[in-house]
Every structure is written in structure tokens, then in C-alpha cells.
BAMI-7816 format. One record per residue (C-alpha): x, y, z; residue in one letter. Coordinates in steps of 0.1 Angstrom, whole numbers, plus 5000, padded with zeros to 4 digits. Layout:
N
XYZA;...
//
This chain:
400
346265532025X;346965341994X;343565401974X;343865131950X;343564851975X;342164992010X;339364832028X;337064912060X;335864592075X;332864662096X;331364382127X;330864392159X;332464082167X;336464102172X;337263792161X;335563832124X;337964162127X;340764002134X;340563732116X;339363952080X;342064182091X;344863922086X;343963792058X;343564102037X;346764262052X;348763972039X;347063982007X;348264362001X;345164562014X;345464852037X;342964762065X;340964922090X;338564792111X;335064942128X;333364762158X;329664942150X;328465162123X;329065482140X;332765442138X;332865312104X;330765622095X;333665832112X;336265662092X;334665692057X;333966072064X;338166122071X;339065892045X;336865932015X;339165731993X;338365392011X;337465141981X;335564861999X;333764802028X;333064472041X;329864482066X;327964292092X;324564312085X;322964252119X;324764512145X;323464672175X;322765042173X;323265082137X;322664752113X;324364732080X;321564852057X;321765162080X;325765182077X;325065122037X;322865392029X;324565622049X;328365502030X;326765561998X;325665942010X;329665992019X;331365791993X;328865701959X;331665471943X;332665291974X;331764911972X;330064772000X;329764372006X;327364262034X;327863972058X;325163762068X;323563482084X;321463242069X;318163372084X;318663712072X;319463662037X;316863832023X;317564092038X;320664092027X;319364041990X;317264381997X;320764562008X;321864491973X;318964691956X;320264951977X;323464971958X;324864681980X;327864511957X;327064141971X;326463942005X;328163662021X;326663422045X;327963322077X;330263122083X;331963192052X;334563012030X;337563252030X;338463191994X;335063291986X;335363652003X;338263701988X;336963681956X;334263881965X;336464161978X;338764121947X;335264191923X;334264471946X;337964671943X;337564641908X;334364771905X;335665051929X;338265141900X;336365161869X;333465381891X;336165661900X;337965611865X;334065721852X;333566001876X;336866091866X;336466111828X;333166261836X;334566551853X;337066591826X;334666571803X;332566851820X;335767051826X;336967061788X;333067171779X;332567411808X;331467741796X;334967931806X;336667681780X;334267901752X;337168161753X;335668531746X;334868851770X;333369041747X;329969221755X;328468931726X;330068621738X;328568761775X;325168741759X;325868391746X;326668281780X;323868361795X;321768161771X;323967891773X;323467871808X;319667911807X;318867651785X;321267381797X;319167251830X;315967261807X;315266971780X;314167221754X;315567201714X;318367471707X;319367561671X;322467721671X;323367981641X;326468081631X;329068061600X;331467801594X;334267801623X;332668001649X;332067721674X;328767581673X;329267191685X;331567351716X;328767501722X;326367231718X;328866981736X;328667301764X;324867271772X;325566871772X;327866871795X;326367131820X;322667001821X;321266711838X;321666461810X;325866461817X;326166151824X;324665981789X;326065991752X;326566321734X;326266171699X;326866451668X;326266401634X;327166611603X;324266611580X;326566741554X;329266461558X;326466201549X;325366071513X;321766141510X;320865761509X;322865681542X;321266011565X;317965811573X;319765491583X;322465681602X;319665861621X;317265611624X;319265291621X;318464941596X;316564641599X;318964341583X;317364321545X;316464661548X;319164761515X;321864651496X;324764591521X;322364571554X;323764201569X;322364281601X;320164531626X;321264851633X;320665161660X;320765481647X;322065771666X;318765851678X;318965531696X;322965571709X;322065901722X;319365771740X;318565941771X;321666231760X;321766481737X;322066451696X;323666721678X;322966741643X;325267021626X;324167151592X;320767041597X;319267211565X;321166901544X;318466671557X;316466621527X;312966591529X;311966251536X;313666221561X;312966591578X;309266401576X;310766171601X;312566361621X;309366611630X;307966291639X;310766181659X;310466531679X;307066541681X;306166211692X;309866081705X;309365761683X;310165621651X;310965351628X;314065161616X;314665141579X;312964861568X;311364821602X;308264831618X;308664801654X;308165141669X;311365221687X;310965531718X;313565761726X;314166001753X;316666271732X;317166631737X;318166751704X;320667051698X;320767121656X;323067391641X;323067591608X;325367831586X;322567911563X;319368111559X;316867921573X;313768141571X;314768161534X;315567811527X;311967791542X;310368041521X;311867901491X;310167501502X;313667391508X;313067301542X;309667221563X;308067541581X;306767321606X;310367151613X;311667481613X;309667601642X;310167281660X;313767311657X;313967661667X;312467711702X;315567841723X;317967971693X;321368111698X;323568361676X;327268301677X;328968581662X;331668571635X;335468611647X;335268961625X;332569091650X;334269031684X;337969091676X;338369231711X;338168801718X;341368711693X;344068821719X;342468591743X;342068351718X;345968351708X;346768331740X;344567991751X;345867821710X;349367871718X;348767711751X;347267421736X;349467381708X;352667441732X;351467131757X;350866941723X;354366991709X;356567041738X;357367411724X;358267741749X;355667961726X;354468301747X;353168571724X;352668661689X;355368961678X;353469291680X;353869301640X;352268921637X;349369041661X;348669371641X;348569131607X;346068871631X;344069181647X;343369311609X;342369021589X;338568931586X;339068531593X;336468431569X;336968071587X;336168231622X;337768011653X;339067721635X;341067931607X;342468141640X;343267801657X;344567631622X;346767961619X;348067911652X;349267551654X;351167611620X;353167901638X;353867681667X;354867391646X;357167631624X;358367791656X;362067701668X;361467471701X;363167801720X;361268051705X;359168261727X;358168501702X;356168421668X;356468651639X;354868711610X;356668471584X;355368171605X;351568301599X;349868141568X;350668301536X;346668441529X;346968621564X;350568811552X;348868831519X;345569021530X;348269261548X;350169331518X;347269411498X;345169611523X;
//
């Protein structure tokens, strides 16, 4: 059955069948009909990629708030349209707070339905276009995608898993390149806030006097340049998670306002004062000494302990190299699909110069070393030797 325009018309009367059926038929629809809400049950659970369903609401044995519910149990993105007298519309308004898509009242106009029915296979669409970016979403972030066996990434895993069904605040530690917002996007995407905004920010990337109104968001008037109101990512990730790599750049005005933010999930726009609530879990990440930047007043003690209640330790490239075979192996995939190259292996000479060298840029200089030897690679090569890796890589070879 053609999923993009395939409806289940439900009613125990068979001349509303027959007559719904050939309409809709001549308009393009693949049609099947139901006589009581048994049978359309049976026909949903074979066909789970019906997109509407057009239902009486008064039936015998089974009404249509009964058929509804059920629907919704069997197929969540399904669009159900109820048909009902005058006397019952109410009732039919209360099928709609169940997830009903709309009513129409007996007898109807015909135009009118099929309208309706034409609103109610579009909303079909969009629903299983969203589950379907949602699952590739969750895919691309699933913990399997963190490439690494090694006896530390194993550990890491098992935090990562721990902590994503719980709401609690993870700082992630790490150098430069070793995967921290994969790893915040991977608790996202595997806890029970998956299906709201993962918003990141890099502290670092910001100017000092644009953090707080990036965070926090501007009333208009608020500064130089504000022509209007504003929502800071606190507010966009609303309900999600907010990601804020490099947090120790946060200077400390504003890390007054963020403890607040934590503590109380509330704060104030720039210029503002309307308190504005959140509900954010917040996953922060660092390349530098904390507990010194604390000791030294850099940073706030108490924001510091606020930050880190769950923490995780990724480990630099250097300390897992038992991972950069497997981590050749999934970059030349990606880079092969991204530039329609053949690419297998590195040469056993290119992977002794890879296996040696400390990548001081951890994952991303591996990866950025990678795509340049795919890129420089002849579109029939299946081998990649050492002349296509960067020239520090050949260099730290030469003079070790």
C-alpha cells in the first residue's frame, strides 16, 4: 500500500463506506474500509503504515473513542478524523483531546471532508518525517557511533549510559579533540529529554560582553544594537539539554548567574526583570584544570561543585591507541561516502607512521588527517600511503 496517501474509513453503515470509498479512490487514495472497530483494529495492526483513518463515532460494540485510543496504541502518527452527529458533538470535541485530528458532523458536505482528510495526510507526513529524523538523530549519537574498544572507552560507556535516563549535570573533561560534545550530544540523545533541543554553546567562541545575552537572552533597550527581545539558549533549550563547552571562559558575572540559573532553574534577561523558568539539564565540558583555576579565584568553588556532580574523563588519543585502527577504519568510511572514493586501508607503512605519533589534536587531528588522504587519494585507490598523510605526521617520523 501506497503510504503517502492510504486511508481506513471506519462505520458501520455501508452506504457511508461506499459512498467515502468512491470518492477517495478517485481522488488517488488507496482505501480500505471497516464495518466496526474490531476489524479496523485488525487492519491497522497488518498495515502499520495506514496515514488516516476516517471514524464513526457512535458504533455498536466498539465506539470511535474506543477505536481511537486503541489506533493511537498501534500507530502514534496515524491521523484519526471522527464522524459525528449533531447530538454527539461534544463528544466528539472530547475525542480530539485524545489526539483526535478533527470531527465532522453528519450529514456532511463532501468538499468539506475532503479537506479535512487532505489536512489530516499532511499532518500524517510531517509526524513520520519527525520520528524519522529523530531516529536518525538518535542513531548518529548512539553510543556505538563513540568508536573505541579499549578497556577506557568501556569505562566511559558505562557512565555514559548511567547518567543519560537521569537529569543530573555532567562535566565532561578532556583535551582539545577527544570528543566531548559527541559525547554530550550521546547522553542527549539516549535519555528521556530526546525529543527537545540539544542547544551547545562555545564559551570560548563568545566576546565576553555577548556570553550573558547569548545565555540569558535581551530585553529590546537592553544595549547598543538590542532592536528587540531575545531568548537565550537557556530558553531554546528549554525542556532539552544545554551544552556549554569550555565552560571555565564564563567570566564571573555571569558564572553568578548561571549558579543561580542551576540552583533555582530561573533567571533574568539582560535588561529584564521578568523572572523567566526553565526546565534544562545542563552538560558543561572543560580542557583545563579546574580545581586549580578554582584554587587560584579564577572560577567559583561553589559553581564548580555544582557543575561537577556526575563527571566523566575522556582520555587522550595517545592513551588508547589500541582505538586508532578502529578509528581509521570508521574516517575512511565517512570520508569515502562523502567523496565518492574506493578508500580501504591505510598502507602498513602509513599505519606504523599513524600508530606512532602522539596526536596532540586527539580525534579531530586523526579525522582531519584522514579526509586529507582521502581527498589526495586517486578515486581508484584502495590503499593510502604515507605521502598523502599531513606533513607534521611524516615529519614526527623522520625525526623520531
Amino acid at each position: 500500500m501506497d503510504e503517502q496517501k492510504s486511508l481506513l474509513i471506519v462505520d458501520d453503515e455501508p452506504n457511508i463506506r461506499r459512498v467515502l470509498e468512491a470518492v477517495f479512490t478517485k481522488d488517488g487514495y488507496q482505501v480500505q474500509t471497516a464495518e466496526n472497530g474490531r476489524k479496523a483494529l485488525d487492519i491497522l495492526a497488518t498495515d502499520p503504515n495506514l496515514n488516516v483513518a476516517v471514524c464513526d463515532l457512535i458504533m455498536p460494540d466498539m465506539n470511535g473513542v474506543e477505536v481511537l485510543k486503541a489506533a493511537k496504541e498501534i500507530n502514534p502518527r496515524l491521523s484519526v478524523v471522527m464522524i459525528t452527529a449533531h447530538g454527539t458533538i461534544k463528544t466528539a470535541v472530547d475525542a480530539m483531546k485524545l489526539g483526535a485530528f478533527d470531527y465532522i458532523t453528519k450529514p456532511f458536505d463532501m468538499d468539506e471532508i475532503k479537506l479535512i482528510v487532505k489536512n489530516a495526510l499532511e499532518r500524517s507526513r510531517l509526524l513520520g518525517e519527525n520520528v524519522e529524523l529523530k531516529q536518525e538523530l538518535k542513531g548518529r549519537y548512539k553510543f556505538d557511533n563513540i568508536v573505541g574498544n579499549s578497556g577506557k572507552m568501556q569505562e566511559v560507556y558505562k557512565v555514559i549510559e548511567r547518567v543519560a535516563a537521569s537529569n543530573a549535570t555532567v562535566l565532561i573533561r578532556g583535551e582539545s579533540g577527544t570528543g566531548k560534545e559527541l559525547v554530550a550530544r550521546a547522553i542527549h540523545y539516549n535519555s528521556p529529554r530526546a525529543q527537545k533541543q540539544f542547544v551547545a554553546v562555545s564559551c570560548a567562541a563568545l566576546p565576553e560582553t555577548l556570553l550573558e545575552s547569548e545565555l540569558f537572552g535581551h530585553e529590546k533597550g537592553a544595549f547598543t544594537g538590542a532592536v528587540g527581545q531575545k531568548a537565550g539558549r537557556f530558553e531554546l533549550a528549554h525542556q532539552g539539554t544545554l551544552f556549554l563547552d569550555e565552560v571555565p571562559e564564563i567570566t564571573p558575572a555571569v558564572q553568578v548567574k548561571l549558579l543561580r540559573a542551576l540552583q533555582e532553574r530561573e533567571f533574568e534577561r539582560v535588561g529584564g526583570t521578568k523572572t523567566v523558568k526553565v526546565d534544562v539539564r545542563l552538560i558543561a565540558a572543560t580542557n583545563r584544570d579546574l580545581e586549580q583555576l578554582v584554587a587560584d579565584g579564577q572560577f567559583r568553588a561553589d559553581l564548580y561543585y555544582r557543575l561537577q556532580v556526575i563527571q566523566i574523563f575522556l582520555p587522550a588519543l595517545r592513551e588508547r591507541r589500541e582505538d586508532i585502527p578502529s578509528l581509521v577504519e570508521h574516517f575512511i568510511a565517512k570520508f569515502n561516502k562523502e567523496n565518492g572514493k574506493q578508500a580501504k586501508f591505510l598502507s602498513p607503512e602509513a599505519m606504523d607512521l599513524v600508530m606512532k605519533y602522539d596526536w596532540p589534536g586527539n580525534i579531530r587531528e586523526l579525522e582531519n588527517a584522514i579526509e586529507r588522504c582521502v581527498v589526495l587519494a586517486d578515486p581508484s585507490d584502495e590503499l593510502l600511503t604515507p605521502d598523502l598523510l599531513p606533513f607534521a605526521i611524516q615529519a614526527a617520523a623522520e625525526q623520531g
